[in-house]
C-alpha positions as CSV (number, residue, x, y, z in Angstrom):
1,X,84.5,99.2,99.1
2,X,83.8,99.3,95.4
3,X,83.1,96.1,94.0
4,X,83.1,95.2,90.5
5,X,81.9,92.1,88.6
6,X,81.8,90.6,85.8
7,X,81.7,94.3,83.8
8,X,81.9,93.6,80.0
9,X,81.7,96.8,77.4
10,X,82.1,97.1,74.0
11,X,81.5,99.8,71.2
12,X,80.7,98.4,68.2
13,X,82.7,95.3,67.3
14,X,85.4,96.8,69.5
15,X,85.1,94.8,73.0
16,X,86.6,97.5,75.6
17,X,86.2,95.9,78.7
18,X,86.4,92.4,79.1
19,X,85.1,90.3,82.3
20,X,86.4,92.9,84.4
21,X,86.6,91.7,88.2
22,X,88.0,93.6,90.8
23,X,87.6,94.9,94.7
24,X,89.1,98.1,95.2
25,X,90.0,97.9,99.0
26,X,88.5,100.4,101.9
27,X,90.8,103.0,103.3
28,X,93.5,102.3,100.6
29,X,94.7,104.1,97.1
30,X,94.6,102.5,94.3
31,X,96.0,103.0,91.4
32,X,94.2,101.9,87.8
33,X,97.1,102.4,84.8
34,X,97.2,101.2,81.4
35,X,97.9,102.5,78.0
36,X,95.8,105.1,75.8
37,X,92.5,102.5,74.5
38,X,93.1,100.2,77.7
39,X,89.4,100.7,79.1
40,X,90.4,102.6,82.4
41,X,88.8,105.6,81.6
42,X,86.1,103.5,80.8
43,X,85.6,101.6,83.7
44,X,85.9,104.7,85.5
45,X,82.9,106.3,83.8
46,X,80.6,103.3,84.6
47,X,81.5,103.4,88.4
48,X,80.3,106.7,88.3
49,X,77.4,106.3,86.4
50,X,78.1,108.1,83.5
51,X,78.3,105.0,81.1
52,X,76.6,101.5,81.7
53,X,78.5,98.5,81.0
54,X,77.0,95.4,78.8
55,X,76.8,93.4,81.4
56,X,78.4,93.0,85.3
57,X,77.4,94.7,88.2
58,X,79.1,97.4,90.7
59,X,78.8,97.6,94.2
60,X,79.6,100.9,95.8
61,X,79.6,99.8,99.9
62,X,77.4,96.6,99.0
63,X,74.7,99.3,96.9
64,X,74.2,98.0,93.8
65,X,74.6,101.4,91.5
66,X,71.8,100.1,89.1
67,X,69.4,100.5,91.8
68,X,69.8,104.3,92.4
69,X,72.1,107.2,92.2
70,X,72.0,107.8,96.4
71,X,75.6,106.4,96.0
72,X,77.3,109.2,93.9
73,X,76.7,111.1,97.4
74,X,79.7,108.7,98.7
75,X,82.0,109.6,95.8
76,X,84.1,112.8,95.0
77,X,85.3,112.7,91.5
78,X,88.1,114.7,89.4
79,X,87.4,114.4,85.4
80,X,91.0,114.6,83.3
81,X,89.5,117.6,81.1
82,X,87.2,120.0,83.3
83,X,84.5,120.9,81.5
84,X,82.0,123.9,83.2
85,X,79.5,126.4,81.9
86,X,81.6,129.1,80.5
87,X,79.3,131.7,82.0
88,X,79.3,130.7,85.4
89,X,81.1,132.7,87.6
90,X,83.5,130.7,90.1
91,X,81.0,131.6,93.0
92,X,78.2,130.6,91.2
93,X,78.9,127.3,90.4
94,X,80.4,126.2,94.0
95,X,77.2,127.0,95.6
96,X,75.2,125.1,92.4
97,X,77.0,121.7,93.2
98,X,76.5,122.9,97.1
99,X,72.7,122.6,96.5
100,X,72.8,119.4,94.5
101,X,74.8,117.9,96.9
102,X,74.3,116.0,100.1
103,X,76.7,117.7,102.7
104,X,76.1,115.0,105.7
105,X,80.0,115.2,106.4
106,X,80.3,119.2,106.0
107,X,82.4,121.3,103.3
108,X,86.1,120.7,103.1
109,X,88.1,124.3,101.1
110,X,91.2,123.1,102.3
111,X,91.9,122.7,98.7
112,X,90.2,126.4,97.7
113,X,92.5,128.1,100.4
114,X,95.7,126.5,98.9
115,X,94.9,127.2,95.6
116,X,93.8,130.8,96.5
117,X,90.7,130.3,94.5
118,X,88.9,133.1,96.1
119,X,90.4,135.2,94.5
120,X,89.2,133.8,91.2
121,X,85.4,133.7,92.9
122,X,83.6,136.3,90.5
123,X,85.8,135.1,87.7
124,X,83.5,134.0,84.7
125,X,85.2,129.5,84.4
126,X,85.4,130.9,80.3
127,X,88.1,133.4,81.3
128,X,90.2,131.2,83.6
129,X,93.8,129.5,82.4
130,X,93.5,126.1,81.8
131,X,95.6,125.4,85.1
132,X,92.8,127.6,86.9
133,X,90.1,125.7,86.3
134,X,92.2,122.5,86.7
135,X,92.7,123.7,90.3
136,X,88.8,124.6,90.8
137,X,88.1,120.8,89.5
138,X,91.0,119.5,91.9
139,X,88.9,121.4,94.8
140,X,85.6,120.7,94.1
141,X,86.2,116.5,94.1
142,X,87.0,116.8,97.6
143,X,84.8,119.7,98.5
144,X,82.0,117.6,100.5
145,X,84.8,115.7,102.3
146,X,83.7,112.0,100.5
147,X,84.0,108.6,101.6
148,X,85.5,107.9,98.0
149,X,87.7,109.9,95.9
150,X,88.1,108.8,91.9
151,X,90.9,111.3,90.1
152,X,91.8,111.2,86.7
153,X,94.8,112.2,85.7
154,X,95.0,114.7,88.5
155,X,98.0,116.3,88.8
156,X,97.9,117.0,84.7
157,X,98.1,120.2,83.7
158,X,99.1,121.9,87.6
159,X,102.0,123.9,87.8
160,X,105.0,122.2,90.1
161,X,103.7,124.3,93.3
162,X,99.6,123.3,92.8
163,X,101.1,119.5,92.3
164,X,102.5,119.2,94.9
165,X,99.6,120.7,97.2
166,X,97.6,118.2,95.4
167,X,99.4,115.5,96.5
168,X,99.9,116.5,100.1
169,X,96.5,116.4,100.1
170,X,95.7,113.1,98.6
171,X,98.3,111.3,100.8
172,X,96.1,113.6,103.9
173,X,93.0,112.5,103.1
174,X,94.4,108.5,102.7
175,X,95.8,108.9,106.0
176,X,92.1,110.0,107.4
177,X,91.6,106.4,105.7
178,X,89.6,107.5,102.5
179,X,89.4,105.0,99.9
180,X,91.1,106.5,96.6
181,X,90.9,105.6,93.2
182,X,93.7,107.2,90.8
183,X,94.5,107.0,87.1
184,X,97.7,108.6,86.1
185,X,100.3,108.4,83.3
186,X,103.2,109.8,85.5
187,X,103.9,106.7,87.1
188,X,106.0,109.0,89.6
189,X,103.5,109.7,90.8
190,X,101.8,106.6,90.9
191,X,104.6,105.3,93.0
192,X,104.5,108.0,95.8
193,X,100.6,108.1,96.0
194,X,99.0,104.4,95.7
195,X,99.5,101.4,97.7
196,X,97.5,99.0,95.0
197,X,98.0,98.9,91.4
198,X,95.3,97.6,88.8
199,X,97.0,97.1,85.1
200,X,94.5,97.1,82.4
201,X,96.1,95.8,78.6
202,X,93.7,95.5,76.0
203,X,90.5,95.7,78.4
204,X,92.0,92.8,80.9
205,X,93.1,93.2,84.3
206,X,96.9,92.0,83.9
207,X,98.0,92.7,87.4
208,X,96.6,93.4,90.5
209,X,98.1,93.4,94.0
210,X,100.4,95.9,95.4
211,X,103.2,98.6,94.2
212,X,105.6,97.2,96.5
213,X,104.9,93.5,95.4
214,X,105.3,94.5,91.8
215,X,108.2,96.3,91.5
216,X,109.9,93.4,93.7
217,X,108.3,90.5,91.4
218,X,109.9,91.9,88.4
219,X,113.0,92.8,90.0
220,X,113.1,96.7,88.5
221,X,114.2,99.8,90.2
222,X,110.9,101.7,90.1
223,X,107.6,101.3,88.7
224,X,108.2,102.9,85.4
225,X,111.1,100.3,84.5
226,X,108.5,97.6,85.8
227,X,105.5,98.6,83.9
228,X,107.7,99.2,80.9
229,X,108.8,95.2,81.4
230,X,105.0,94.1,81.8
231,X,104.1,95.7,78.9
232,X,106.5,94.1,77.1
233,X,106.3,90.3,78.3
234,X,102.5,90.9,77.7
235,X,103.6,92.1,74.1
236,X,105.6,89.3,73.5
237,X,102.7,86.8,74.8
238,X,100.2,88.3,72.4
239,X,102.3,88.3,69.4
240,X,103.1,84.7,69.8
């Protein structure tokens, strides 16, 4: 389970995050959404210890991340933009993160076979397409077969066919009871992937609870015509 408590941020006099609390459940996915400047990328980054917060505390299966960095070995992660050496060869950098990585539950290429990525192995990452190296960051966040899997934005930039593989896999790996953490703007997506949904507005939580639940409580056909009405009503609220 990931934890989070009391997680404040802010950048200047701009206050990203504000008293963030939340339990992201075990075994389930769970999606994080909100508009461009909500702080879910954010928050994100400082579960994954690439950002601290102000002030709060994260628990990653009751480890306290401030304490140490032997959690990350629980967590897969999928950055929105993948950024690699240009340099490296395909090869070269799989076995890299292989010996920086603890590989207690094995390698899973399930993800490298159905992208055909070895056949872009002695590729230099410079000279692949952008979808390319999307797909090599899509199979490397599930490479060491994690307890946790955080993905942002992942389907972005995959063709239709690469999508789609993604997202058989996702829903596999939720079934094997991983506990997945999504952000995505194509609330399609959204709605055939997570179970939970966290809206963040302005660095607040605004909702949290289920898809289902949701889209039933505001009475819309899908989640994009419900998300579109919380948005508003929260609009409305703010400017009153």
């Amino acid at each position: 389970m990931i934890k989070i408590e009391g997680i404040n941020k802010s950048f200047g006099k701009l206050h990203i995050l504000k008293d963030i609390n939340l339990e992201i459940e075990n075994g389930k996915t769970t999606a994080i959404i909100g508009p461009n400047g909500s702080g879910k990328t954010t928050l994100i980054k400082i579960v994954l210890g690439l950002m601290e917060s102000d002030s709060g505390k994260i628990f990653v299966n009751e480890i306290n991340i401030k304490k140490g960095v032997g959690y990350k070995n629980l967590i897969g992660s999928m950055p929105q933009i993948a950024r690699f050496p240009e340099n490296l060869r395909v090869g070269e950098l799989l076995e890299m993160i292989k010996d920086l990585r603890s590989r207690k539950n094995g390698v899973d290429k399930e993800l490298f076979e159905l992208f055909k990525l070895e056949q872009e192995i002695n590729k230099k990452l410079g000279a692949l397409s952008g979808g390319t190296r999307q797909r090599v960051n899509a199979a490397l966040a599930f490479l060491f077969n994690p307890d946790i899997l955080i993905l942002d934005e992942p389907t972005a930039g995959l063709d239709p066919i690469s999508s789609s593989a993604l997202k058989d896999k996702i829903l596999k790996e939720q079934r094997n009871g991983k506990t997945i953490v999504i952000t995505s703007h194509i609330l399609s997506d959204i709605e055939e992937l997570a179970e939970n949904i966290v809206f963040i507005l302005e660095g607040k939580i605004i909702y949290s609870g289920t898809v289902k639940a949701l889209i039933e409580e505001k009475g819309k056909r899908n989640l994009e015509r419900t998300i579109a009405s919380l948005m508003e009503s929260n609009g409305n609220e703010h400017n009153s």
